[in-house]
C-alpha positions in Angstrom: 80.9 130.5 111.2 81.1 126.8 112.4 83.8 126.4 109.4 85.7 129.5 110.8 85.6 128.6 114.0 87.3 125.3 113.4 89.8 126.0 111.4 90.7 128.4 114.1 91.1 125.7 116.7 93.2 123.7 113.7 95.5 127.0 114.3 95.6 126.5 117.9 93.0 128.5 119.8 90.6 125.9 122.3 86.9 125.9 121.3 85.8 129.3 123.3 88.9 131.3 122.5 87.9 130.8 119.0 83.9 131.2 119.6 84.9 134.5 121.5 87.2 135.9 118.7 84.7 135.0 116.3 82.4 137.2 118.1 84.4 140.0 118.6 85.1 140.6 115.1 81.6 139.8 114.5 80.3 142.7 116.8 83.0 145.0 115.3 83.1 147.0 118.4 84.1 146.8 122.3 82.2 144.0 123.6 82.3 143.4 128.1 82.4 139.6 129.1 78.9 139.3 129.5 78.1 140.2 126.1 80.7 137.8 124.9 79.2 135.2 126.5 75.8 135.8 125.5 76.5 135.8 122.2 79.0 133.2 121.5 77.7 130.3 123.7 81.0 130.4 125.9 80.4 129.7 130.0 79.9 133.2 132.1 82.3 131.3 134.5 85.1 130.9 131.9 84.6 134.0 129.5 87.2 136.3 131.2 89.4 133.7 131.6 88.9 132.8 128.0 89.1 137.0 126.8 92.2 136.9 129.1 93.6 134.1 127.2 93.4 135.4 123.7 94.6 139.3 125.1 97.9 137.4 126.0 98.0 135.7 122.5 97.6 139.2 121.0 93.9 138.4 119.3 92.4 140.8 121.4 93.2 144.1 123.1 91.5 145.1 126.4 90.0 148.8 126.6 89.3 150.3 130.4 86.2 152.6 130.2 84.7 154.9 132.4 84.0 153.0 136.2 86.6 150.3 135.3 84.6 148.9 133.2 86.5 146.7 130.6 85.6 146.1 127.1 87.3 143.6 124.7 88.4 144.3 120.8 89.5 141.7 118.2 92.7 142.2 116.6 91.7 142.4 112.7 91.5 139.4 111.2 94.1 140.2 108.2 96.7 141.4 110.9 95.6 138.1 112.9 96.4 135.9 109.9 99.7 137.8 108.8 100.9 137.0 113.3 100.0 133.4 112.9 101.7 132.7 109.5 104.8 134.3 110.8 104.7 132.2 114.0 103.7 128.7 111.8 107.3 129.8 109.8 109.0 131.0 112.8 108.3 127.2 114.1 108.9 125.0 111.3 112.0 127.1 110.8 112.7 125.5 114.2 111.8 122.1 113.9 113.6 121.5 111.0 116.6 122.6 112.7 116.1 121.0 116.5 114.1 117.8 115.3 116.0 115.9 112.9 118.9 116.3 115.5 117.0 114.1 117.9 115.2 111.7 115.8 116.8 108.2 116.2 118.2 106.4 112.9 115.2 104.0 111.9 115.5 100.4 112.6 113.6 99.9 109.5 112.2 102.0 106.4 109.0 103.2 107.2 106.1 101.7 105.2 102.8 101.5 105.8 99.4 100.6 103.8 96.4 103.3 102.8 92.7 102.9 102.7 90.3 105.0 100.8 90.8 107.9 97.7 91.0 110.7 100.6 94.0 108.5 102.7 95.7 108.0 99.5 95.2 111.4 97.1 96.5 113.0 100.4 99.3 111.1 101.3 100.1 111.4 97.2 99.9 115.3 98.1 102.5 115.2 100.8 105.4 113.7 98.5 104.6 116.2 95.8 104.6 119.1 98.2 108.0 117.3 100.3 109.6 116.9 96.7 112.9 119.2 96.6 114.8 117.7 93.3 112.5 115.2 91.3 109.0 113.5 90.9 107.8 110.9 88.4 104.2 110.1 88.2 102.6 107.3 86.8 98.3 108.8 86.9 94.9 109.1 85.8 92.8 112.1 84.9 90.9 111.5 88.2 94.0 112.0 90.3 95.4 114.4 87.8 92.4 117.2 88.3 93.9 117.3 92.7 97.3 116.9 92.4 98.1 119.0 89.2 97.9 122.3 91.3 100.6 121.2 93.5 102.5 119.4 90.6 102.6 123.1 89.3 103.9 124.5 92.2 106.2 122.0 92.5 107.6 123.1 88.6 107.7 126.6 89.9 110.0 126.0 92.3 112.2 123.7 90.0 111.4 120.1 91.0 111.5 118.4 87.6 108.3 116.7 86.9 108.4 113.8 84.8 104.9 112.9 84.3 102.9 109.6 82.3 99.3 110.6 81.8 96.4 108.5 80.9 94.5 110.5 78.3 94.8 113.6 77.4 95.6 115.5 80.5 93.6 118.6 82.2 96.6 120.5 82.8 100.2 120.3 81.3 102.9 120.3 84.0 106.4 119.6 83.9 107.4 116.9 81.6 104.2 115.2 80.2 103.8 112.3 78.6 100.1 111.5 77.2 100.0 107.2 77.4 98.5 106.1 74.4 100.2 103.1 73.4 98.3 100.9 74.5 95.1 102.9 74.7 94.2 103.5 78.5 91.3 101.2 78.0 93.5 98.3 77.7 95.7 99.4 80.5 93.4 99.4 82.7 91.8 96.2 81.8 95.3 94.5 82.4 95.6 96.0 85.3 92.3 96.1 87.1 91.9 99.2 88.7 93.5 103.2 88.0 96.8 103.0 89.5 98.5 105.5 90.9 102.5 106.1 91.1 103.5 109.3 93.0 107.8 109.0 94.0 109.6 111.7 95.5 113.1 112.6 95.1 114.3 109.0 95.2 113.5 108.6 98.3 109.7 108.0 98.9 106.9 106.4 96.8 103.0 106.3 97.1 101.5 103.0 95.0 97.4 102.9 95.1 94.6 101.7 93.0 91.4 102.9 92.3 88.6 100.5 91.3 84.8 100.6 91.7 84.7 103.4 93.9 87.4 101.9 96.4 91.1 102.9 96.7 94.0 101.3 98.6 97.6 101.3 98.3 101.0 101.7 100.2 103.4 104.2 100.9 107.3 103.3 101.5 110.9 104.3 101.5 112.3 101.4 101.1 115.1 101.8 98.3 114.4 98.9 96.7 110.6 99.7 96.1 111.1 103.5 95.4 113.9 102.5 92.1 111.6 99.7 90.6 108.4 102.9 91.1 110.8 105.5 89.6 111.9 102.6 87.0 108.2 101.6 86.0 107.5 105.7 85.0 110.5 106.3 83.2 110.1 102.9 81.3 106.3 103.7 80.3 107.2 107.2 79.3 110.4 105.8 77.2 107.6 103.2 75.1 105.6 106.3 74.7 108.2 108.1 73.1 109.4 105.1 71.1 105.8 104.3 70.2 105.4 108.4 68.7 109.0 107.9 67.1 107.8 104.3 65.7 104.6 104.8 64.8 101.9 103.1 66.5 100.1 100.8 63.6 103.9 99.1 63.3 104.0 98.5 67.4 100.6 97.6 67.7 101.4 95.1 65.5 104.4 93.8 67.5 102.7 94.5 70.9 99.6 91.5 69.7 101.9 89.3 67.4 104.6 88.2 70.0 104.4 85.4 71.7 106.6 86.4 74.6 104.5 90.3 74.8 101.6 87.9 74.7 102.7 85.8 77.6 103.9 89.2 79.9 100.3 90.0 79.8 98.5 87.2 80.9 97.0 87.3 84.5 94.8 90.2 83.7 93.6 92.2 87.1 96.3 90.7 89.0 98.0 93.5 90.0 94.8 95.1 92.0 93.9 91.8 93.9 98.0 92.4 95.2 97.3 95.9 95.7 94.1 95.1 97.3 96.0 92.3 99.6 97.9 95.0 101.3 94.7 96.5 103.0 94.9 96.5 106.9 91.8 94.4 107.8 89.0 96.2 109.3 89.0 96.9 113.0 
């Protein structure tokens, strides 16, 4: 009930308005102010005020009885649900009208740096669910298993998904491509840590690590950041391809007989202590 309660509040009703609905539907039946209060925890002194506040938002209907007394019914939850999803659309239709008319052009592009898998996995979610024309992923099975639900929904409503995949992946979406050459192992060894590459339309870009149990990363518009993301995916996926066309005995032998493919990968783990450097320090 706490969980319900919340998420309420998330939707816009105060603390009591949602305690009170919660016990209305609850009770299943007419329920006076006292009774409300009794059994939700909400203040005698503010439970009509708090009835009278979710009657105007149409959560509640109030029913006069015999000797004026007045009893108070939850609208059905479904039917609630079904208003406030309407209203959310009504409002975003709105406000992506009215606010980008008012917005001010940026004096720069907006960039800022992530802490932690949750800060990173969800600002990774908000480009794949902004994404209107493209995406190209550069990720891990890890990150794969939360992001491929909205990767699919992002198919479905034809954003092409051009995906490299470390491993065999849980879920096909899109336009995947399993990285195999080299073997994940190694990749991650150069690299030090799981990274992450999430870009948007060619317009936004998410770039973490994940290493030990930590995560940390960056998110950006800047052009110049977002081409090189996009241009790091579709160059991995194209050595994937070339590597299947190929064969990979004959490139493996290539990839650890050149002296200049020997020299590119030196500094091993160098790309997480940069990725690490862009951590905000601690407060």
């Amino acid at each position: 009930m706490r969980d319900v309660v919340e998420q309420l509040q998330r939707l816009g009703m105060s603390g009591y308005e949602a305690k009170a609905y919660v016990t209305l539907v609850v009770a299943g039946q007419p329920l006076n102010g006292y009774e409300v209060a009794k059994r939700s925890g909400v203040p005698r002194s503010t439970v009509y005020e708090t009835l009278g506040k979710l009657v105007a938002r149409g959560a509640a209907y109030e029913l006069r009885g015999a000797e004026e007394a007045t009893g108070y019914l939850a609208l059905p939850p479904r039917a609630l649900l079904e208003r406030m999803r309407r209203e959310f659309d009504d409002s975003i239709g709105a406000l992506q009208s009215s606010l980008p008319t008012i917005a001010a052009p940026p004096g720069s592009y907006l960039t800022h740096n992530l802490k932690g898998a949750d800060a990173l996995l969800t600002r990774a979610e908000d480009v794949v669910a902004s994404a209107r024309t493209d995406l190209f992923l550069s990720i891990w099975p890890e990150e794969m298993r939360l992001l491929s639900p909205l990767l699919g929904r992002a198919a479905e409503r034809g954003v092409e998904v051009s995906v490299v995949h470390f491993g065999p992946a849980p879920a096909l979406v899109g336009h995947l491509y399993e990285h195999r050459f080299p073997a994940p192992e190694a990749v991650a060894g150069s690299l030090g840590c799981r990274l992450l590459v999430v870009a948007g339309d060619r317009s936004e870009v998410l770039i973490g690590g994940f290493a030990g149990g930590a995560a940390w990363g960056v998110y950006t518009e800047d052009p110049a950041v977002v081409l090189m993301a996009v241009e790091y995916v579709r160059n991995d996926i194209t050595s994937q391809v070339v590597a299947d066309r190929v064969g990979h005995e004959t490139l493996r032998e290539i990839w650890s007989g050149d002296p200049d493919l020997a020299r590119l990968r030196a500094g091993h783990g160098h790309p997480a202590a940069l990725l690490r450097a862009t951590r905000m320090p601690a407060p």
